[in-house]
C-alpha positions in Angstrom: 125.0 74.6 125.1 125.9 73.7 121.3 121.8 73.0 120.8 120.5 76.9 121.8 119.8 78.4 118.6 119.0 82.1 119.1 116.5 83.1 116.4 116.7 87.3 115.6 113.7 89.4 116.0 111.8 89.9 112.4 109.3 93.3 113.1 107.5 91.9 109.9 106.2 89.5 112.5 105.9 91.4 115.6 102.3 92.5 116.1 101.1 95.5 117.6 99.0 95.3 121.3 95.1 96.3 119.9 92.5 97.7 122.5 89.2 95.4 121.4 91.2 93.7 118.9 91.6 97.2 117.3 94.0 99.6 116.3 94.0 102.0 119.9 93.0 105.1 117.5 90.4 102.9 116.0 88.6 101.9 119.1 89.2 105.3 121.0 87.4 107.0 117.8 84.8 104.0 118.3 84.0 104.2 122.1 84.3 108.2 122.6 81.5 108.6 119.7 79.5 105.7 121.3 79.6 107.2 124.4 78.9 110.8 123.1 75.4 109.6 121.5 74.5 107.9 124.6 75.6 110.4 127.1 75.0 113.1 125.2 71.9 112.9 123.6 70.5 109.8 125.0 70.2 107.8 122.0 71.1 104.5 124.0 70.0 102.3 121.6 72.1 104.1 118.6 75.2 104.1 120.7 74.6 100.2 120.8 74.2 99.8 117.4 77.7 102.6 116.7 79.9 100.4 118.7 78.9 97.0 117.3 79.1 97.7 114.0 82.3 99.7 113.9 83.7 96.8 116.1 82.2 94.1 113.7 83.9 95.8 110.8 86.9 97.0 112.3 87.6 93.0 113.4 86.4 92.0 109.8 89.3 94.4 108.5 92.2 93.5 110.9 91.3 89.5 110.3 92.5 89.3 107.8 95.1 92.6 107.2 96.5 93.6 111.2 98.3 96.6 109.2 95.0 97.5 107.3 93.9 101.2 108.9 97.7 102.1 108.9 97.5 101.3 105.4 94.6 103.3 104.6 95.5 106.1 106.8 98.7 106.2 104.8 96.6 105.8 101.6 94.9 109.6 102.8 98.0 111.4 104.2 100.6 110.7 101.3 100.0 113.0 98.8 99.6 111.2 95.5 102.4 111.9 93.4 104.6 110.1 95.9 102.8 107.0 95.3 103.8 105.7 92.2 
């Protein structure tokens, strides 16, 4: 048993489970205003369009940055004197 090598967990690595390869507020946001403009006022074809291009943009963002809307959300809730 000399070869097991037991490598410790790093959370700079450990990604987080994404609903439509989204943050899970992200895509809720996404699909409940989707489905309000279709259900709602029966704009079918808008609620279309809403979902794929918040989905296009919201997988363009967490391509290349998984931490991206956490980042910006922080970005808006941290007051600005605390971020030097």
């Amino acid at each position: 048993m000399a070869d097991l090598i037991v490598i410790p967990e790093n959370r700079a690595l450990a990604r987080r489970p994404h609903l439509l390869g989204l943050p899970s507020g992200y895509a809720a946001l996404l699909i409940m205003a989707s489905l309000f403009l279709a259900l709602s006022w029966d704009h079918y074809g808008a609620a279309v369009f809403v979902f794929a291009a918040g989905w296009t943009i919201g997988k363009a963002v967490t391509l290349h940055d998984p931490f991206g809307w956490e980042l910006l959300w922080r970005g808006f809730t941290i007051p600005g004197r605390l971020r030097l």
